[in-house]
N, C-alpha and C positions, 0 to 999 in steps of 0.2 A: 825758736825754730821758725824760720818762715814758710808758707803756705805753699810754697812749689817743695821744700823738704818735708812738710807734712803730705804731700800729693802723693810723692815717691813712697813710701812709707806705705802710707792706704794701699796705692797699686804691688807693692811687693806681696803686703800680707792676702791679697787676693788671689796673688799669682801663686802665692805657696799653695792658699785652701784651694785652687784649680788641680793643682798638684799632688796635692793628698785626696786624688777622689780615685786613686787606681787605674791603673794600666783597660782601657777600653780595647779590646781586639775586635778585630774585624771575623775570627773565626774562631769557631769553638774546638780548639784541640784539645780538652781535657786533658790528662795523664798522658799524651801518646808519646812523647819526649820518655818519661821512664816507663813506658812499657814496650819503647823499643830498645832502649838498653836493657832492663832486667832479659829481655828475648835476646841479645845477642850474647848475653853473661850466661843465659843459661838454655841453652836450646832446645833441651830436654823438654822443657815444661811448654810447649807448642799452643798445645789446646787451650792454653792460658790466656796468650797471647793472640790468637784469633778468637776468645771472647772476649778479651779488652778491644780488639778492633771493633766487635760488632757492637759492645754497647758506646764507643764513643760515636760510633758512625749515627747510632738510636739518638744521642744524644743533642749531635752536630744536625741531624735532620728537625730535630724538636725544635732547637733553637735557630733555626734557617742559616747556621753559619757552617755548611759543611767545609772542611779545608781542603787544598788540592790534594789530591793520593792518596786519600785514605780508600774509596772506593776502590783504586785499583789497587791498593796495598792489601784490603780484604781478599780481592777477587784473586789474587797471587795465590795467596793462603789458601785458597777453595781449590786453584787451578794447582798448587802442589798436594794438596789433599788426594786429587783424584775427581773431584768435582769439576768439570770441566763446566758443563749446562751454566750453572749458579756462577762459576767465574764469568763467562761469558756476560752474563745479568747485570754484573757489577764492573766488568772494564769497560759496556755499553753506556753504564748509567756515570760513571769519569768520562766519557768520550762526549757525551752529554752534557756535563756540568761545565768542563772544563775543555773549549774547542783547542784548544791548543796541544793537548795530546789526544786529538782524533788519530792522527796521524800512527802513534804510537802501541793507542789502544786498537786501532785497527790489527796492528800485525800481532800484538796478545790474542784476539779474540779469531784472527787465521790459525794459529798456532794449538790453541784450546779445539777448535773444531776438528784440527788435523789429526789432533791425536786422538778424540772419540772417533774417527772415520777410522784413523789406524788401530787402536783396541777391538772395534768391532769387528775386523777385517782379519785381522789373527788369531781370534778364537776359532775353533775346528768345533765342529758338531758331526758327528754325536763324540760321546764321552767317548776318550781312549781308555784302557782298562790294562794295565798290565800285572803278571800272574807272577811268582815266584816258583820256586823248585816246591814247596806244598802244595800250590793250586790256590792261593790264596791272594785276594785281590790287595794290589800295594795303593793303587791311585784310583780314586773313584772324581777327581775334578777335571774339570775342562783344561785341555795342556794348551800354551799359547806357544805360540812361533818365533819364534826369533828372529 
């Protein structure tokens, strides 16, 4: 063998063991790949799935690599919860991380306000109370409006 086919040789077998040293990402998604298919296979199990978002998000914050959307993918989850406040928290803190859906997380976080301004605004006080043919109370909670 001459020494420029021994050279080739050396530099291949370095370039494999570069190559066996594993995939380096630049973000830490964890599992979020199958835990948004197991979520779309199974929709039922919800609360499953927004505590896998929140420990990958724990995770991705550990290790300084958050990914784009999971924050507002979380804050989605909280804002269909009904947790408007905490969505708000978390399409802030995507509109933060990531200026590029400022834009976007802006009208999420109009939207989330909107609707705590309109929830609050269609409850009636005091309690309506309606009676039946006994005299006996049917509804004892707050009716909202429609």
């Amino acid at each position: 063998m001459t020494s420029a086919t021994k050279y080739l040789w050396v530099l291949l077998l370095i370039f494999s063991l570069i190559g066996c040293r594993g995939a380096q990402t630049r973000y830490n998604w964890s599992n979020y790949d199958n835990q948004m298919y197991h979520h779309y296979k199974n929709p039922a199990e919800r609360d499953a799935f927004v505590q896998a978002l929140k420990e990958i998000m724990d995770n991705a914050e550990q290790d300084g690599k958050m990914p784009p959307g999971i924050y507002a993918e979380y804050g989605f989850a909280l804002y269909e919860q009904g947790n408007n406040q905490q969505a708000v928290v978390y399409f802030q803190k995507e509109a933060n991380k990531w200026p590029e859906s400022r834009s976007f997380m802006t009208k999420l976080i109009a939207n989330a306000n909107n609707r705590e301004k309109n929830l609050k605004a269609n409850v009636k006080l005091p309690v309506a109370q309606e009676v039946d043919a006994d005299n006996t109370v049917q509804k004892t909670l707050p009716e909202v409006s429609k």
